[in-house]
Every structure is written in structure tokens, then in C-alpha cells.
TORTIZA-454463 format. One record per residue (C-alpha): residue number from 1; residue in three letters; y, z, x. Coordinates in nm, 3 decimals, padded with zeros to 5 digits. Layout:
{site NUM,"ala",{Y,Z,X}}
...
END
This chain:
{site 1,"unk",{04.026,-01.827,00.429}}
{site 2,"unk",{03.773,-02.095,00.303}}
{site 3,"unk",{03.602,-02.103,00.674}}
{site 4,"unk",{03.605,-01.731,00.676}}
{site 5,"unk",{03.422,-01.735,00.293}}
{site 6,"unk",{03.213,-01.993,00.419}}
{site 7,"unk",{03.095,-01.790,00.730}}
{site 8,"unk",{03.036,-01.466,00.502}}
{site 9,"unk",{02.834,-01.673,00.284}}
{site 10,"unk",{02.603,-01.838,00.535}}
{site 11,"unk",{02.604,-01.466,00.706}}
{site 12,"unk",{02.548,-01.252,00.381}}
{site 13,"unk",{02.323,-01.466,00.133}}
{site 14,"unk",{01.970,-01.362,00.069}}
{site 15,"unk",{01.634,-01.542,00.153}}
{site 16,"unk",{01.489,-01.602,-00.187}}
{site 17,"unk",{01.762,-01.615,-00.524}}
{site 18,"unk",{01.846,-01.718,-00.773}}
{site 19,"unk",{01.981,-02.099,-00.790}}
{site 20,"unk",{02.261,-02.023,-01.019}}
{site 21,"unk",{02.341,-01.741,-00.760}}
{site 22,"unk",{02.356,-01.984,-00.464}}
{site 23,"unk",{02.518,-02.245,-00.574}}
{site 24,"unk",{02.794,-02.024,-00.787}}
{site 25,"unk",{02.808,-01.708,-00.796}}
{site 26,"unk",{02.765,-01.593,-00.405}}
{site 27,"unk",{03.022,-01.855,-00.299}}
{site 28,"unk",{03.207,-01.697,-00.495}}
{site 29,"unk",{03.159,-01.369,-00.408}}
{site 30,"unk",{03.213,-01.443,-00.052}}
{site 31,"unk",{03.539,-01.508,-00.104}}
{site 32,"unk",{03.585,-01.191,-00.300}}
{site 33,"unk",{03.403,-01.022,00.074}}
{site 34,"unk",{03.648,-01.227,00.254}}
{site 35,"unk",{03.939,-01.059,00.109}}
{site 36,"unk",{03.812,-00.694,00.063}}
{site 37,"unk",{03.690,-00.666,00.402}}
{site 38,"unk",{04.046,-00.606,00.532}}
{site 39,"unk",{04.042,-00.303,00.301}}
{site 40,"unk",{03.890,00.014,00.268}}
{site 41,"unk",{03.679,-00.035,-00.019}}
{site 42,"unk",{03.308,-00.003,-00.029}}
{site 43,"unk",{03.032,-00.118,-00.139}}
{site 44,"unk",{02.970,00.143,-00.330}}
{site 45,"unk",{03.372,00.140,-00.486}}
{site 46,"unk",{03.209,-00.241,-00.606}}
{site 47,"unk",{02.896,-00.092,-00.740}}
{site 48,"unk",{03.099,00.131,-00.949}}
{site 49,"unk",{03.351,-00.170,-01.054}}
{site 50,"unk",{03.089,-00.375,-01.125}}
{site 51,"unk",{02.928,-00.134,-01.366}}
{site 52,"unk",{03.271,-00.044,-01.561}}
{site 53,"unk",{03.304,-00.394,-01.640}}
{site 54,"unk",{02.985,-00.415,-01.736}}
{site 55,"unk",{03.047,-00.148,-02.006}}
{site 56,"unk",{03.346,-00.302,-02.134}}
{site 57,"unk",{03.139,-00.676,-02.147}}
{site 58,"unk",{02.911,-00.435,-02.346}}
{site 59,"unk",{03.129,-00.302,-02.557}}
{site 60,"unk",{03.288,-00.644,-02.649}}
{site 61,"unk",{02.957,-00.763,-02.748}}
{site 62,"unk",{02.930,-00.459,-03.014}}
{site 63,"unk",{03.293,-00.461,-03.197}}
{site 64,"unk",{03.402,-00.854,-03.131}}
{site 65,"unk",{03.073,-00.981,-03.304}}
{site 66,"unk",{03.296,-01.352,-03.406}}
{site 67,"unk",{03.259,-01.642,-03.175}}
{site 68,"unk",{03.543,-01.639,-02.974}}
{site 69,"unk",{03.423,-01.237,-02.888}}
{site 70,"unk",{03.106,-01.343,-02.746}}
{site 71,"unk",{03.245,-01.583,-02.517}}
{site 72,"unk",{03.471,-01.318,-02.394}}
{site 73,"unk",{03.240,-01.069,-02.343}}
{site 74,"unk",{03.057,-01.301,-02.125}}
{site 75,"unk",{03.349,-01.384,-01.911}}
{site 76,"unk",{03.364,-01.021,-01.852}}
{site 77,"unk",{02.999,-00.961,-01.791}}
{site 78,"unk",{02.980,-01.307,-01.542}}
{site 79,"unk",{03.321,-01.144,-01.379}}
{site 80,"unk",{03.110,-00.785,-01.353}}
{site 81,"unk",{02.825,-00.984,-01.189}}
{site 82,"unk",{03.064,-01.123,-00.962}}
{site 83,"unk",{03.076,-00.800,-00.814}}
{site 84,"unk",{02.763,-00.711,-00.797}}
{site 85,"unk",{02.703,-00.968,-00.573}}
{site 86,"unk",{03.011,-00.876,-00.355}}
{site 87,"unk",{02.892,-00.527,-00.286}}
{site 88,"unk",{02.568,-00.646,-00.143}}
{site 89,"unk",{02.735,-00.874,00.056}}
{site 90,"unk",{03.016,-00.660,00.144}}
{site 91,"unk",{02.727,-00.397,00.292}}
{site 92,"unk",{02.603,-00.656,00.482}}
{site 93,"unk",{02.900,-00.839,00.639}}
{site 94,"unk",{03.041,-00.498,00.761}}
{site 95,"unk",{02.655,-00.381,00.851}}
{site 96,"unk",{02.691,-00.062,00.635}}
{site 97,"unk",{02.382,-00.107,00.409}}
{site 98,"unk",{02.137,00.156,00.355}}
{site 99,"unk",{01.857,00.257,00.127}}
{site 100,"unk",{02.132,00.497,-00.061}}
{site 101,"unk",{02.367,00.219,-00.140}}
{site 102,"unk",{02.067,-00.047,-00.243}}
{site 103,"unk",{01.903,00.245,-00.483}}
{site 104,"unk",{02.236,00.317,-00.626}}
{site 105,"unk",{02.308,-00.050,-00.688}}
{site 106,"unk",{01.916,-00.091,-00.873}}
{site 107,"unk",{02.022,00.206,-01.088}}
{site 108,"unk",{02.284,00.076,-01.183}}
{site 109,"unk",{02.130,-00.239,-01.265}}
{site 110,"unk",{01.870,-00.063,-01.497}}
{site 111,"unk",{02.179,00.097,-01.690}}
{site 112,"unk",{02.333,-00.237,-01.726}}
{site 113,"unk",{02.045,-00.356,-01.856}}
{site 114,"unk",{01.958,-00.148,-02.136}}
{site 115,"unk",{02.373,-00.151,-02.235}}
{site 116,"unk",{02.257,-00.480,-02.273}}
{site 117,"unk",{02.034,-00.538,-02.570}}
{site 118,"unk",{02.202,-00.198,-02.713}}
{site 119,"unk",{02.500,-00.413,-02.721}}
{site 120,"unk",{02.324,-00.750,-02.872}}
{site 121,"unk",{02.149,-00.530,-03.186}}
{site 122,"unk",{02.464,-00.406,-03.280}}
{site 123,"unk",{02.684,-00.755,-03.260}}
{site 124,"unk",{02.343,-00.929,-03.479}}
{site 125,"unk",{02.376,-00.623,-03.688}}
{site 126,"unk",{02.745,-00.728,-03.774}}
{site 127,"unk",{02.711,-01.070,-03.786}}
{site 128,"unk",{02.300,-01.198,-03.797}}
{site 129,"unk",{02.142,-01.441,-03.684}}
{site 130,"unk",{01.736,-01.579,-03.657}}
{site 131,"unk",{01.502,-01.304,-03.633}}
{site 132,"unk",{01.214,-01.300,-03.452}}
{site 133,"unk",{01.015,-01.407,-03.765}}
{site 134,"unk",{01.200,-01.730,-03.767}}
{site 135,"unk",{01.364,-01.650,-04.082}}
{site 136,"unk",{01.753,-01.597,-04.078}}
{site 137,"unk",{01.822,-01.219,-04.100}}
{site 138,"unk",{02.162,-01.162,-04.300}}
{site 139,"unk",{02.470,-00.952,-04.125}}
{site 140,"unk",{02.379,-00.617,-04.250}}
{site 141,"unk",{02.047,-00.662,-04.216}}
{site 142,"unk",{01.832,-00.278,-04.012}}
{site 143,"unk",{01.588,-00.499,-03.878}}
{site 144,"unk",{01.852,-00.580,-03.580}}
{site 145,"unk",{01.865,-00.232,-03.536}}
{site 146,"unk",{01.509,-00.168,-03.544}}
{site 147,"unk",{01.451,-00.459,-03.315}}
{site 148,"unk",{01.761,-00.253,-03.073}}
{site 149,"unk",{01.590,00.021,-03.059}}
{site 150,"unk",{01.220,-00.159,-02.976}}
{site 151,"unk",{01.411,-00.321,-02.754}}
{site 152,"unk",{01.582,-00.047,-02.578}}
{site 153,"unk",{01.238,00.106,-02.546}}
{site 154,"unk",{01.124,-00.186,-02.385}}
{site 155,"unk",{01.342,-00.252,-02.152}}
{site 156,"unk",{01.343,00.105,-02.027}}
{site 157,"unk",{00.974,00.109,-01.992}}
{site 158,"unk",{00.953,-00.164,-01.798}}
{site 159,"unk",{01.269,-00.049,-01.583}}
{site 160,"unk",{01.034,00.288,-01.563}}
{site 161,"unk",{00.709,00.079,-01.451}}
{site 162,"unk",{00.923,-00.094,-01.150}}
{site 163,"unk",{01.030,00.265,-00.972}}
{site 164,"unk",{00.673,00.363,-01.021}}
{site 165,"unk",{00.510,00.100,-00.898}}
{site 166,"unk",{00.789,00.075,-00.609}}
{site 167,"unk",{00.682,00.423,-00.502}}
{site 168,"unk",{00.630,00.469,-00.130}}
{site 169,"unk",{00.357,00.686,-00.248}}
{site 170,"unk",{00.184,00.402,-00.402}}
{site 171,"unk",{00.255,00.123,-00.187}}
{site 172,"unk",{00.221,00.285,00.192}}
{site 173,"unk",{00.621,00.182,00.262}}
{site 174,"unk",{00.934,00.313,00.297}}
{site 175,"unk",{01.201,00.184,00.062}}
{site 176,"unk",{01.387,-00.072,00.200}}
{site 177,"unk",{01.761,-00.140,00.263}}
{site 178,"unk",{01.716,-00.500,00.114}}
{site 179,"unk",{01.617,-00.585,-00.258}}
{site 180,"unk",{01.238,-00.596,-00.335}}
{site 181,"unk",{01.184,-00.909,-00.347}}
{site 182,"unk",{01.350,-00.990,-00.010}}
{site 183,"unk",{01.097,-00.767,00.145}}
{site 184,"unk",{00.776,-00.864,00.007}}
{site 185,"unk",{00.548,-01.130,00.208}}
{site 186,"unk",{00.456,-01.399,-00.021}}
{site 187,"unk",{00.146,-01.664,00.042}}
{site 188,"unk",{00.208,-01.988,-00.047}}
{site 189,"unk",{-00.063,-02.070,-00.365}}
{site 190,"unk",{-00.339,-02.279,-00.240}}
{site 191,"unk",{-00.541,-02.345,-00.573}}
{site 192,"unk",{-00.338,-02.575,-00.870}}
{site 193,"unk",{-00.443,-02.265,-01.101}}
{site 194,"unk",{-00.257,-02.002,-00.867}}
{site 195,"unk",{00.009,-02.283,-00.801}}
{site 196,"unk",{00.052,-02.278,-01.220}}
{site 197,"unk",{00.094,-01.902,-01.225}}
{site 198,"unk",{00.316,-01.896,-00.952}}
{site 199,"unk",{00.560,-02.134,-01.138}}
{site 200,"unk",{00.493,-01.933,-01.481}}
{site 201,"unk",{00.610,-01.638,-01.265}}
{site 202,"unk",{00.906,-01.802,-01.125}}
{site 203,"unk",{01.033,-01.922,-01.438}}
{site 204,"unk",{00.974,-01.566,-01.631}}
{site 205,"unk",{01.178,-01.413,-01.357}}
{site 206,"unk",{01.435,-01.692,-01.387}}
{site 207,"unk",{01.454,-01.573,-01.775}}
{site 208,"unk",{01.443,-01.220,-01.694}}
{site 209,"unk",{01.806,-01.295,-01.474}}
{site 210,"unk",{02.047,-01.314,-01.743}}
{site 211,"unk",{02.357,-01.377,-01.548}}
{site 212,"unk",{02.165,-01.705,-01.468}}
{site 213,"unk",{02.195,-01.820,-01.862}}
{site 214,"unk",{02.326,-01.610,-02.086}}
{site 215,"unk",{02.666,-01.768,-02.092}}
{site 216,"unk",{02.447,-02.070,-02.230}}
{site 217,"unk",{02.335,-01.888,-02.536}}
{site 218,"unk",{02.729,-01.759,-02.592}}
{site 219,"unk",{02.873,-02.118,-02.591}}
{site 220,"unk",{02.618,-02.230,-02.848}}
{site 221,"unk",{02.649,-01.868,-03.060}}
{site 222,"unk",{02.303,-01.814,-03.019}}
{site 223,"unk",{02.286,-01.410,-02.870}}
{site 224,"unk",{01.979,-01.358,-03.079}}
{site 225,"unk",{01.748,-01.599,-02.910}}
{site 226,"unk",{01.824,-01.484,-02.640}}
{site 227,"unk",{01.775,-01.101,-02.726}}
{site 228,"unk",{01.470,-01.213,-02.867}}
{site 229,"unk",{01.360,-01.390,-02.512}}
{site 230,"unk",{01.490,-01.072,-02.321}}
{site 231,"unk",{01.289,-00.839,-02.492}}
{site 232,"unk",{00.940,-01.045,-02.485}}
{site 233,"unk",{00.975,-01.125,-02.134}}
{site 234,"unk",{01.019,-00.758,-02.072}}
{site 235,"unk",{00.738,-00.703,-02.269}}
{site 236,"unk",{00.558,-00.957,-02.131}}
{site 237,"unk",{00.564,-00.774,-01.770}}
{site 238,"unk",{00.522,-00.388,-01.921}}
{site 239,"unk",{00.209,-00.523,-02.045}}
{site 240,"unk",{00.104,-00.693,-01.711}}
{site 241,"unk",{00.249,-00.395,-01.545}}
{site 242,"unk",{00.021,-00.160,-01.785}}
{site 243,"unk",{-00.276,-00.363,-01.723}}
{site 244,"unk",{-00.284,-00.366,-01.390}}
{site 245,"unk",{-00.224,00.074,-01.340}}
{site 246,"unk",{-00.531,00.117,-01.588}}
{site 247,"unk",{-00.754,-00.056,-01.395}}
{site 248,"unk",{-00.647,00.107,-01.084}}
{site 249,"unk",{-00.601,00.475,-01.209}}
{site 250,"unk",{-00.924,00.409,-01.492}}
{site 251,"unk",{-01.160,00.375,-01.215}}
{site 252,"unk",{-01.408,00.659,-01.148}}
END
């Protein structure tokens, strides 16, 4: 079994990931491929899995908001990401992917991700935490709510911006089988300022992965700094994003 996960692994894996995904979870979810290929699930049975779970991590979030809930809900949501990762690799190992199955598995993504901070406003609503103003905002307390719903808007914005932008129509290709970022050609920097950005940009993405760290923020109790990162890093991008249309589509 462990050479047959370790074959999967080295087989499946992507080009460019996350750390926390190479070194944890996709050894992990190799073994969970190494298993399932000898039944008939699918990739897109995983998909589906993965997202259930993800609703119940959600929803664990939202009505457990004590200490011991959060680091629950996390278990579950680390467990759902598990499976994301499996169906991808699952796809590959039995060379079934296709553009259906990879768009199904982004949508699903996008849901997750708004469930997300839905999920975070209403546990700091119940039980507060730091706002964003540095100040501690008491359990009770709208402005969680009001920062849920700014952040819902957000995040779904800047889900929006990515299909746009992603648009064969707009960028001359087909969509791929693979994830975005496996399929775009890179340069490496040349200048220190473009090699700056380029780490900026790493690092923002690196945030922007919450699997990656967001078991961090649960084992210190701290969901609302990390809401608060979520949502600027999010709007961090919708306002590169935004910048960057206007100029094209401003032009005369």
C-alpha cells in the first residue's frame, strides 16, 4: 500500500503548490487514491463529498462558536480538503480528467469559499473577538455581521472577477483540464523590484489558501484575524483585478 501511495503521489502531484499541500495534505490524499481506485467512485462522487463536509465544517463554525467547536470544525474542513485533493488526483491517476470535472471542482471551490466567511461572521457574532478597528468588538456586537456581509460581497466579487478574466473570450484559450495556475507560463523576475512583487504575490496567494493556515488561527482562538486577513486579501486582488479591466476596457 505505502509503495502504491507513494507511486500515485509522485504520478498525480501538481507542478507548482502549495507547501503545506506537498508535504501533507497530497501524501495524504494519495493514499486516500490508493484505496478508492479499486472502486467505482469518481472524481466527481469526491467533489461532491468534499463539498458536504465542507458545509457541515461550516455549519460547526456558526452554532459551536466555544473553543473546543472551532477546533472541530477545522478538523472537518482539513478532512473536506482532504478530498478535494483526492478527486484531482483520483482524475488523474485513472486519466479521466476533463474540463467538466476541473470547472465543477472550481465551482465548488467558490461556494466553499463564501460558506466560509458566512460561517466566521456568525461564530464572532456569538462569541467576538478584535475587529478590524483594533478595538475588541463584544459577542452581540452587528458590526460582525456587517463585516459578513462586506465580506460575502467581497469574496464573491472577486470569485466573479476570476471566471471573467479566465474567459476564453478574453484570453485567446481554451479552458484547460488542469488548474490555472498549472497552465500559465511564468518568467522568472529579472529586476530585484519585479523579484519583490513576485514574492509579495506568492505570499498573498499563500494567505489567500486557507487550508494552508487556518487550523493555526483555530488552535490559538483567533478566527477573526483571520476573517479579517481573508477578506483584505480578497480585496486586495478585486481591486488589482478592477484596475487592471478599466484600463483595458477605458481605452478609446
Amino acid at each position: 500500500m505505502l509503495a502504491a501511495t507513494k507511486q500515485i503521489y509522485l504520478a498525480t502531484r501538481k507542478k507548482h503548490d502549495q507547501l503545506f499541500n506537498v508535504y501533507f495534505m497530497r501524501p495524504i490524499a494519495a493514499g486516500v487514491v490508493a484505496v478508492l481506485a479499486r472502486t467505482p467512485v469518481t472524481p466527481n462522487q469526491l467533489t461532491l463529498l468534499n463539498l458536504g463536509l465542507f458545509v457541515v465544517s461550516a455549519a460547526l463554525l456558526a452554532i459551536l462558536p466555544d473553543f473546543q467547536g472551532g477546533l472541530i470544525a477545522v478538523a472537518v474542513l482539513e478532512l473536506s480538503y482532504c478530498f478535494d485533493c483526492a478527486d484531482g488526483m483520483l482524475a488523474r491517476h485513472k486519466k479521466i480528467a476533463s474540463k467538466e470535472g476541473h470547472l465543477f471542482d472550481f465551482f465548488t471551490d467558490e461556494l466553499k469559499a463564501v460558506l466560509l466567511v458566512g460561517a466566521l461572521a456568525l461564530r464572532l457574532w456569538q462569541s467576538g473577538g478584535w475587529g478590524i478597528d483594533g478595538q475588541r468588538w463584544p459577542p452581540g456586537s452587528d458590526r460582525f455581521l456587517l463585516a459578513g456581509i462586506a465580506g460575502v460581497i467581497v469574496v464573491a466579487s472577486a470569485i466573479s472577477l476570476t471566471n471573467f478574466v479566465r474567459r476564453p473570450e478574453l484570453t485567446g484559450k481554451e479552458t484547460p483540464v488542469e488548474a490555472h495556475y498549472e497552465t500559465v507560463e511564468t518568467e522568472k523576475p529579472k529586476s530585484l523590484v519585479a523579484q519583490g512583487v513576485g514574492l509579495v504575490m506568492t505570499f498573498l496567494r499563500f494567505l489567500n489558501h486557507y487550508p494552508s493556515h487556518i487550523w493555526l488561527f483555530a488552535i490559538f482562538g483567533r478566527f477573526e484575524v483571520y476573517l479579517w486577513i481573508y477578506v483584505i486579501n480578497n480585496a486586495l486582488y478585486l481591486g488589482r483585478g478592477w484596475l487592471s479591466l478599466v484600463m483595458r476596457f477605458a481605452r478609446s
